[in-house]
C-alpha positions in Angstrom: 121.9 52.7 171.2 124.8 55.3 170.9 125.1 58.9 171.1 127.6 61.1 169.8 131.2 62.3 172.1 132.5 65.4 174.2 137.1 67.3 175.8 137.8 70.2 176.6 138.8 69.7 176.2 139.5 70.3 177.1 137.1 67.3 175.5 134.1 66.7 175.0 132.2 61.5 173.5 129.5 57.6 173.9 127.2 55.0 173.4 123.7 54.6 175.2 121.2 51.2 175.1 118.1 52.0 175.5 119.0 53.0 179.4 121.3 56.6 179.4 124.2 54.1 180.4 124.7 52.6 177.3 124.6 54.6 173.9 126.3 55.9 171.1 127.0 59.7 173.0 129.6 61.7 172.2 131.8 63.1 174.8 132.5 66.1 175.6 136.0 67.6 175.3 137.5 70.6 176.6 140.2 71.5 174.1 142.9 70.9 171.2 144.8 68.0 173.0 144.9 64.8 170.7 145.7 63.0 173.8 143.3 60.2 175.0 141.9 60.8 178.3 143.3 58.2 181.2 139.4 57.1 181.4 137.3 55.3 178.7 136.3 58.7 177.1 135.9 59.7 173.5 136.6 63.1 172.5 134.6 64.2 169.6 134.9 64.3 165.6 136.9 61.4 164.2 135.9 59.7 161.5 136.6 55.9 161.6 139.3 54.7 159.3 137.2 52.2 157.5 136.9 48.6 157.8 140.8 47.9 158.9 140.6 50.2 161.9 141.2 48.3 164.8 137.4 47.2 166.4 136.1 49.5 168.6 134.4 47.6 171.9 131.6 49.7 173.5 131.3 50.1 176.9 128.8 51.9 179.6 131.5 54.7 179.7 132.5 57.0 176.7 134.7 55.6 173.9 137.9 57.1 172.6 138.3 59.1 169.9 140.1 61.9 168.3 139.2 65.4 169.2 138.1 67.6 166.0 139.3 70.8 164.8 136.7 72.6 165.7 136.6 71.7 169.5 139.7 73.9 169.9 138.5 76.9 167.8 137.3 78.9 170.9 140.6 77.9 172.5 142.8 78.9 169.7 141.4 82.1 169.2 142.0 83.1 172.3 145.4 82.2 172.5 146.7 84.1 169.2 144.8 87.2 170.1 146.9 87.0 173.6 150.3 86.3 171.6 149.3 89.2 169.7 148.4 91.9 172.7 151.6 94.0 172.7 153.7 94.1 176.1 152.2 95.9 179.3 155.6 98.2 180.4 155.6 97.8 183.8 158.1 101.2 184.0 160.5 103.2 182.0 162.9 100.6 180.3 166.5 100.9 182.0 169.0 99.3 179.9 169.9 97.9 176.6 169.1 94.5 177.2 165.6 95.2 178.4 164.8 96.8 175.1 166.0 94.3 173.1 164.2 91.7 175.1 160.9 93.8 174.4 162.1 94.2 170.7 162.3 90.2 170.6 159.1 90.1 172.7 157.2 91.8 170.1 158.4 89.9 167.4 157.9 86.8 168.8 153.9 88.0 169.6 153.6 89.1 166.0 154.8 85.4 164.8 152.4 83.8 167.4 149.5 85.9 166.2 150.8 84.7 162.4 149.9 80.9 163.6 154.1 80.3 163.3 154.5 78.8 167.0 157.7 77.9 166.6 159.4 81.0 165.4 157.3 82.8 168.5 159.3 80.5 171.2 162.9 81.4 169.8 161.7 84.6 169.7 160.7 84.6 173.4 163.2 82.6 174.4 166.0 85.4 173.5 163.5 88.3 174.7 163.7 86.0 178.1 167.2 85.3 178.2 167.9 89.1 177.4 166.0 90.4 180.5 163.2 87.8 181.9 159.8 89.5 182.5 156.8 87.8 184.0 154.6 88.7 180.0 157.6 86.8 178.3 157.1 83.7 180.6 153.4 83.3 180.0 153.6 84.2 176.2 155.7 81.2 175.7 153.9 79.5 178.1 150.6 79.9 175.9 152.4 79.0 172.8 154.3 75.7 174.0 151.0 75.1 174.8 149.5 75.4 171.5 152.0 73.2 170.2 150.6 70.5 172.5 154.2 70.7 174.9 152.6 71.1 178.4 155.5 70.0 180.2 157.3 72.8 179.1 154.3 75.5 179.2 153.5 74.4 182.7 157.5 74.9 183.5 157.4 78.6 182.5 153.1 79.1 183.9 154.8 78.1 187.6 157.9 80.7 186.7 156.1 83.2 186.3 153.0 82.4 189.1 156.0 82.4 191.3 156.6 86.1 190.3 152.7 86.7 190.1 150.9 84.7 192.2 147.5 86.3 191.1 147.9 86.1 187.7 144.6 85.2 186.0 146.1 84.5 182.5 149.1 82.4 184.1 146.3 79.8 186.1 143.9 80.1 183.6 146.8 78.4 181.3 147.9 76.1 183.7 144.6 74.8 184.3 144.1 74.1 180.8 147.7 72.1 180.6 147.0 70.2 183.6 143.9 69.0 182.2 145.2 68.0 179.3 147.9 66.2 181.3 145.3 64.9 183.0 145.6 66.1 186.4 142.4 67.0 187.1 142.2 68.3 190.3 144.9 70.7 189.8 143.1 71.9 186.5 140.0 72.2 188.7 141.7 74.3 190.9 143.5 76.7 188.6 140.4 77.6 186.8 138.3 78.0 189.4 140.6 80.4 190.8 141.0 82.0 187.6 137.5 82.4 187.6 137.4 84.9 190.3 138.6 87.5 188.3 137.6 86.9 184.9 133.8 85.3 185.9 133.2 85.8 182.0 135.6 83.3 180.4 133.9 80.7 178.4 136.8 78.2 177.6 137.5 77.8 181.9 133.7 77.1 182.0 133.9 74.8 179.4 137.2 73.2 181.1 135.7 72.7 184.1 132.6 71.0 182.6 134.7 68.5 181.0 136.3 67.7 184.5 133.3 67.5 185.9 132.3 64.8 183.2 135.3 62.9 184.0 134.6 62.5 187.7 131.3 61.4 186.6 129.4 64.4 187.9 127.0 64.6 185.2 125.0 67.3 187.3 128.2 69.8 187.8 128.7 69.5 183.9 126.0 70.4 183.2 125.7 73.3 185.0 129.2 74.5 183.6 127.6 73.7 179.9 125.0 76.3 181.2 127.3 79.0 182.2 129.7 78.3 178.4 126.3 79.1 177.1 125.3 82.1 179.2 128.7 83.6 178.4 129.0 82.3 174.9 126.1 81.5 173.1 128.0 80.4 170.0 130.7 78.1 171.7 131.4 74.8 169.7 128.8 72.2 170.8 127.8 73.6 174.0 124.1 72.7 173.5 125.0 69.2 172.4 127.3 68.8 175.4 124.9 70.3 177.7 122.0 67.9 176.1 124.5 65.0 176.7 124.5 65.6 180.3 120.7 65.9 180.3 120.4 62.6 178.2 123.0 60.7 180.8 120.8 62.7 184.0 117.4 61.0 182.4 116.0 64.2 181.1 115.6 63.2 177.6 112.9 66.2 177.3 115.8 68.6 178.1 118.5 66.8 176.7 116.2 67.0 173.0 115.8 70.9 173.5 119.4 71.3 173.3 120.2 68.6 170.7 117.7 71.0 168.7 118.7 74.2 169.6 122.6 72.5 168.9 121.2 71.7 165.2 119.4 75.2 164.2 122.8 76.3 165.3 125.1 74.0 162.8 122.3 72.2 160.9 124.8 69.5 159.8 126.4 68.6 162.8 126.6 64.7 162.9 126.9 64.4 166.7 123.7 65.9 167.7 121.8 63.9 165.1 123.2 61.3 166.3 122.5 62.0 169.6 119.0 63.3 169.4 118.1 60.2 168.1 119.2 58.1 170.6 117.0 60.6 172.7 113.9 59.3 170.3 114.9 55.9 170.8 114.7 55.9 174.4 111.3 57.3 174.0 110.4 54.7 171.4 110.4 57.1 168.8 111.4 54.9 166.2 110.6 57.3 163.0 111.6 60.2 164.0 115.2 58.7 165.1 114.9 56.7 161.9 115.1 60.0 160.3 117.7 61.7 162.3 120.3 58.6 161.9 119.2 58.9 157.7 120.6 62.2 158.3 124.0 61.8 159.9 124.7 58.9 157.7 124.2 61.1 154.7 126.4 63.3 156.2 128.9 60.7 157.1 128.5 57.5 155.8 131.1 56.0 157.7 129.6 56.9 161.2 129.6 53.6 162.7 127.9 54.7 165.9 124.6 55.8 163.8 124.3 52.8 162.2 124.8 51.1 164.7 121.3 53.0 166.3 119.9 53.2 162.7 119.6 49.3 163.1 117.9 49.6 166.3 115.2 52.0 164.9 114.8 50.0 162.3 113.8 47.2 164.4 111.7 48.9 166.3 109.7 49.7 162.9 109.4 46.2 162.2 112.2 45.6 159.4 114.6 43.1 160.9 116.3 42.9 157.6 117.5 46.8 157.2 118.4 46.4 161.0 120.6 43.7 160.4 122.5 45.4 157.2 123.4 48.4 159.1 124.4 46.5 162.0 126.8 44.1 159.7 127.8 47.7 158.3 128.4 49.2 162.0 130.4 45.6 162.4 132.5 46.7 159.2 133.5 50.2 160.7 134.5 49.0 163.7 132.0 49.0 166.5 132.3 45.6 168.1 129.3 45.3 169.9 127.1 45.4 166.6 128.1 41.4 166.7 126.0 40.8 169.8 122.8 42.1 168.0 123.9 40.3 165.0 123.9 37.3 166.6 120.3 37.8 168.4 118.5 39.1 165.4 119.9 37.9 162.2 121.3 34.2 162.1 118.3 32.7 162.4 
């Protein structure tokens, strides 16, 4: 049985037999990287290509995959209303160049806020070669960032934490880069630290949750999951990451609460359908995942993972036939292990 994906994202996605090991789960992601995490991990949203797409082999640990454009939202809005937060003066403004450099600085915030990335870095770049401020460094930091360049975001984060070793915004960045560069303990660090004075943030929760997934501590994430949700009830998924956890930790009570409280929340979304009935399936609930699997296929008929557990619902119910058409289907879209059931149930 699978259910749906989560990165952090930082994020944020995997497939579950009928023991929480194994089962078509997302993962959980922490942010807008399109990188693939160094583990077997699958980052949530992408649709399979269609029947040329390379097979996918499932495994006890979560599958790759793409992240979605809405995994970053949270993330993204934070980052253009920072771009957009005019300069703090840190005291009267002495020569020429510093007042061009804030005249560029400002410009290069109002492009950042306008979602044109690259026009905001030349425009940093010459505030920061006018007269190099501590604001500049992190500014660009943030928006090499959102262009995915965390080489380059990190280089200017450890400029200016080298200026400000307490800066909350400068770690609270660097944690996120070095996560998506996938050193995790250093993003672990950063964030935690960050934490200490901004307890509230939401994305450094949901950061750290996704670390914690990676290292396997299914306990830790999900008590990050709780504190996304305590500070922001709305954030992308947090229910159905926080039910995933419960699902892999053997509460499948729990881990259904939150697949539901995840739907009433975004009625259509795939994932926890697809992971909700998974949940039923453990339980031997083979109608009421029956009808949850109906649902995200309707949604998205090519979601190989829910046909993959449609077919095992349908088995359960007695009709071998259907079982086997959505597993040849599952076969089609690329899920690899489809074949083994296949070959138990439907060559005879």
């Amino acid at each position: 049985m699978r259910i749906l994906k989560l990165f952090v994202a930082v994020t944020l996605l995997c497939i579950i037999s009928l023991s929480p090991v194994h089962a078509g789960m997302q993962n959980p992601q922490a942010g807008s990287s399109g990188k693939k995490p160094s583990e077997n991990t699958q980052n949530p949203g992408q649709k399979p290509t269609g029947g040329n797409q390379q097979k996918q082999k499932s495994t006890s640990s979560p599958q790759k995959r793409k992240p979605a454009n809405t995994q970053d939202k949270e993330l993204r809005k934070y980052a253009k209303e920072e771009l957009g937060k005019p300069a703090q003066p840190t005291g009267a403004i002495k020569d020429t160049n510093e007042l061009k450099a804030m005249d560029f600085f400002v410009a290069g915030s109002v492009k950042g806020k306008q979602g044109d990335y690259k026009g905001a870095i030349e425009e940093y770049t010459k505030s920061i070669n006018k007269f190099r401020t501590t604001d500049a460094l992190i500014k660009r930091g943030y928006t090499y960032m959102l262009l995915e360049n965390y080489q380059l975001a990190i280089k200017d984060l450890n400029e200016a934490l080298d200026n400000d070793s307490a800066s909350t915004k400068a770690l609270f960045a660097r944690g996120m880069c070095r996560f998506e560069m996938r050193d995790l303990a250093g993003a672990e660090k950063d964030l935690k630290e960050s934490l200490k004075k901004d307890s509230a943030n939401a994305i450094s929760y949901n950061y750290l949750a996704a670390v914690a997934f990676l290292n396997r501590d299914y306990n830790g994430a999900k008590e990050y999951y709780t504190l996304v949700i305590k500070y922001n009830p709305d954030y992308p998924d947090a229910y159905n990451y926080r039910g995933m956890m419960k699902h892999y930790l053997g509460d499948l009570k729990g881990a259904i609460e939150d697949y539901d409280e995840a739907l009433k929340k975004t009625p259509e979304n795939t994932g926890a359908l697809n992971n909700r009935g998974a949940a039923k399936l453990l339980q031997n609930q083979y109608q009421g995942a029956l009808d949850d699997f109906n649902k995200a296929i309707q949604l998205k008929d090519d979601y190989n993972d829910a046909y993959f557990n449609r077919g095992k619902a349908k088995l359960g119910l007695g009709d071998t036939a259907g079982a086997c058409e959505d597993w040849h289907k599952a076969l089609y879209l690329g899920l690899e292990d489809s074949a083994k059931l296949i070959e138990k149930h439907c060559q005879k």
